[in-house]
KOLPAVEX-824703 format. One line per 8 residues: their letters; for each residue x, y, z of N, C-alpha, C. Coordinates in pm, 1 decimal. Example, Ala and Ser with C-alpha at 12.3 -4.5 7.8 and 13.67 -1.06 7.14 Angstrom:
<sites>
AS> 1319.0/-569.0/780.0/1230.0/-450.0/780.0/1320.0/-330.0/780.0 | 1285.0/-225.0/708.0/1367.0/-106.0/714.0/1290.0/3.0/787.0
</sites>
This chain:
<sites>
XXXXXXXX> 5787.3/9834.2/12975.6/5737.2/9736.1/12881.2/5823.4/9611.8/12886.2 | 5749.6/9522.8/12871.6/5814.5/9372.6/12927.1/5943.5/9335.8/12754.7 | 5967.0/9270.0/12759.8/6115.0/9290.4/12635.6/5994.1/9128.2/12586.4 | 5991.6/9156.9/12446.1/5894.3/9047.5/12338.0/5997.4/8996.7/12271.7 | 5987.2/8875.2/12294.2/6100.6/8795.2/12208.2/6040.2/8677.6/12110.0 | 6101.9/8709.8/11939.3/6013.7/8657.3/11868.5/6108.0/8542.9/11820.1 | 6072.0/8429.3/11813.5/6167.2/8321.5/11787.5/6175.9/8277.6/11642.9 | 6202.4/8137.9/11574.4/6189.0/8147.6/11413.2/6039.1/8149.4/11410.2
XXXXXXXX> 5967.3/8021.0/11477.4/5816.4/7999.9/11463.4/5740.0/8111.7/11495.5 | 5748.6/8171.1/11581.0/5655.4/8335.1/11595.5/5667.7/8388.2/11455.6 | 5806.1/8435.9/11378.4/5817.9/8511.6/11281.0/5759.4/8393.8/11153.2 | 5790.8/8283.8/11129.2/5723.1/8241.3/10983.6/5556.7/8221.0/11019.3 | 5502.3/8194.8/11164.0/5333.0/8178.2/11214.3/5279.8/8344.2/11185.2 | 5375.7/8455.1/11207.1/5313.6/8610.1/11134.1/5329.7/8655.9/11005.7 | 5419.1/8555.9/10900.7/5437.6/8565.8/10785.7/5331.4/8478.4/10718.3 | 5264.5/8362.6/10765.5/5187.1/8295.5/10687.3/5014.0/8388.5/10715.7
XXXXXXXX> 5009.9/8404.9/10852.5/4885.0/8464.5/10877.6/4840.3/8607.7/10817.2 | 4960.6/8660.0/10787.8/4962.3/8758.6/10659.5/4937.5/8719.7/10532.5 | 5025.3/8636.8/10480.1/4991.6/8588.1/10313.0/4824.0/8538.7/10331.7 | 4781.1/8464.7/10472.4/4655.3/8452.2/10406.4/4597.6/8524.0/10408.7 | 4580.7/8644.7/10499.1/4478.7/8736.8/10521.9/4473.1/8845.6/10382.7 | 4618.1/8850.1/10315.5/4609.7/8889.5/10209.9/4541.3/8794.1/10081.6 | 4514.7/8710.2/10064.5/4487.9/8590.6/10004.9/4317.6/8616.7/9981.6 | 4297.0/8588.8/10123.9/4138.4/8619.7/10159.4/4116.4/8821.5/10109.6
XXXXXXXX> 4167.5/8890.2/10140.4/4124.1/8990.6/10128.8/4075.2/9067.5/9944.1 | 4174.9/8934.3/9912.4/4205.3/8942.9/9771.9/4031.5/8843.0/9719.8 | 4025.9/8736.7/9742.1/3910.9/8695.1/9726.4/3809.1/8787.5/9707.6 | 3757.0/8804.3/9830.1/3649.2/8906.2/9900.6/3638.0/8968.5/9786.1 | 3766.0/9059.0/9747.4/3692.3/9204.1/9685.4/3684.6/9123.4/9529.5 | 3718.3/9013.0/9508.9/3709.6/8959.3/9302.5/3534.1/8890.3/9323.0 | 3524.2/8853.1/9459.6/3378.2/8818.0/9460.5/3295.8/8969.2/9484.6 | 3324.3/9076.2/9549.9/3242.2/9137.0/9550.6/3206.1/9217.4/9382.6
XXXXXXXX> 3318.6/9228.4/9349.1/3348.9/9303.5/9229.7/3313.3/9220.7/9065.9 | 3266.3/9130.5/9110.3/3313.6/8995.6/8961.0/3185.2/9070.0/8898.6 | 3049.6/9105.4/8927.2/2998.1/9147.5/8852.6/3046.7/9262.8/8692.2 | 3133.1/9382.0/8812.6/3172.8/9463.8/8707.1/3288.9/9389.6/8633.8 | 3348.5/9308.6/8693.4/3470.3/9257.2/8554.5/3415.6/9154.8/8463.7 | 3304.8/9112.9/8469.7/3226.4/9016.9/8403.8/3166.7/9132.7/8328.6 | 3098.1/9186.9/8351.0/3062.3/9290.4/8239.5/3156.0/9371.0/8162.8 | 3216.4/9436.4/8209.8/3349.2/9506.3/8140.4/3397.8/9412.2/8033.3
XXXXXXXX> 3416.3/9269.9/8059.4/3496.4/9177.9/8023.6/3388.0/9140.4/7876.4 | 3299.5/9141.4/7916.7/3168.0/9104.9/7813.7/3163.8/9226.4/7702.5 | 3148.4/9334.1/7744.9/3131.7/9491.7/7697.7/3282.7/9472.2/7565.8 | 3405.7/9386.5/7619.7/3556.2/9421.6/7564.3/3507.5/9352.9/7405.8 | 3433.0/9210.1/7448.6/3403.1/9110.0/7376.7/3340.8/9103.8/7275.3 | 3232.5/9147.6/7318.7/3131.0/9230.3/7192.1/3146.1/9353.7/7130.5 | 3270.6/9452.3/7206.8/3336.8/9551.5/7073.1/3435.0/9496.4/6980.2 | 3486.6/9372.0/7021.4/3581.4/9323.2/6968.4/3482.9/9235.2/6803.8
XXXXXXXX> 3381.0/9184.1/6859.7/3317.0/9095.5/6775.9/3256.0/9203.5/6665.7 | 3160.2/9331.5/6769.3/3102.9/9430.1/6618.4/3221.1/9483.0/6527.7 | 3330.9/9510.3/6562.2/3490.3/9600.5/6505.1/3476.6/9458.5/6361.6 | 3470.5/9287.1/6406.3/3539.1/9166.7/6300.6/3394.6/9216.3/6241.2 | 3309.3/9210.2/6278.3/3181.6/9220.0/6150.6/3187.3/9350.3/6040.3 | 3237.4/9443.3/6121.8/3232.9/9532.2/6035.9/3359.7/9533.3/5927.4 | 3442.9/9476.4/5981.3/3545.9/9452.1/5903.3/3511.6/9375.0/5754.6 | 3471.3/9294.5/5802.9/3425.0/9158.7/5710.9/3314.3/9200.4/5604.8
XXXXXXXX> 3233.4/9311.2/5639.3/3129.8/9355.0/5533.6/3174.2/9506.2/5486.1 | 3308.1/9541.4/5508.0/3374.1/9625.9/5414.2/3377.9/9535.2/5234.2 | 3376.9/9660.6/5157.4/3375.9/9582.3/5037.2/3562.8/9585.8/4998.1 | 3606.6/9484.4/4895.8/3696.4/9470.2/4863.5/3727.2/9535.4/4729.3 | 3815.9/9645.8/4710.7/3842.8/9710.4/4618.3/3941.7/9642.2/4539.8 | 3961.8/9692.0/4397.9/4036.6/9541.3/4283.3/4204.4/9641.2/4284.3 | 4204.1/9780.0/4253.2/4320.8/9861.8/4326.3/4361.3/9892.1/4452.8 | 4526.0/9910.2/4397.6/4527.9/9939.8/4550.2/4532.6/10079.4/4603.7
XXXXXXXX> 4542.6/10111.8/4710.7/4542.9/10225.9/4690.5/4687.5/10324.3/4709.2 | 4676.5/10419.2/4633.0/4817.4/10492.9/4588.7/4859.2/10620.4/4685.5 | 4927.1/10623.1/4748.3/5006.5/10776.7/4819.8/5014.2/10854.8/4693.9 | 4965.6/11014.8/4719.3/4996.4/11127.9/4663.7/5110.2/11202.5/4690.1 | 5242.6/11220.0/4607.0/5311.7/11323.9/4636.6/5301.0/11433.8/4669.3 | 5368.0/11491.7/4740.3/5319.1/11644.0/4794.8/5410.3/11746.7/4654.1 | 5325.5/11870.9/4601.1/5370.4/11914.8/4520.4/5523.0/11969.2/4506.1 | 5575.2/12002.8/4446.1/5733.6/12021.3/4428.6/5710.7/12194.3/4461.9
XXXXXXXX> 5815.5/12227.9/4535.9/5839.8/12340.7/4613.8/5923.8/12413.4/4471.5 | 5915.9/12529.4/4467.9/5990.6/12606.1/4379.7/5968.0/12748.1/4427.0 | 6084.7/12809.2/4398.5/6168.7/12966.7/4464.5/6202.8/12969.9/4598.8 | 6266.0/12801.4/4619.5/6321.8/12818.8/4793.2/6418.0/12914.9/4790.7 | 6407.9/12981.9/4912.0/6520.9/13074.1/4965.7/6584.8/13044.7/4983.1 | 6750.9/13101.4/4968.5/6856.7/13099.8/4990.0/6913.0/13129.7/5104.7 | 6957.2/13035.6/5216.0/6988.4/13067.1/5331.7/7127.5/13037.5/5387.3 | 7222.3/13163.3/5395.5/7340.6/13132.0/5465.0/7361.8/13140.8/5578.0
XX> 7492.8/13077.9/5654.2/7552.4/13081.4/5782.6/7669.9/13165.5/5782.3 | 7687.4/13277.6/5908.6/7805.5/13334.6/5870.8/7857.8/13298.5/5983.7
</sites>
């Protein structure tokens, strides 16, 4: 095999033809795909919007509301360490 010798310009001309091909490859699939993230994205939008409506036609109570204590424990056992 013949000996390949890569100089600066060989190595930054295979570093750029990479970033684009990654660039482009990246395109491709947001165009093939934009349908489902446009919907998904729509689907996020309008759960977000029915969640504020429903919020908004909750009624407003004039109390607030109170935590219940939990009842008081009585005839705990007696437990030693020996």
């Amino acid at each position: 095999m013949p000996d390949v010798e890569l100089n600066e310009f060989d190595f930054i001309l295979i570093l750029i033809i990479g970033y684009g091909i990654g660039v482009a490859s990246g395109l491709v699939f947001c165009m093939k795909y934009r349908n489902v993230f446009l919907t998904r994205s729509k689907s996020i939008d309008n759960l977000k919007q029915h969640n504020h409506q429903n919020q908004v036609s909750q009624p407003q109570w004039d109390s607030p509301v109170l935590a219940s204590a939990p009842p008081p424990l009585q005839n705990l056992p007696k437990i030693t360490i020996e």
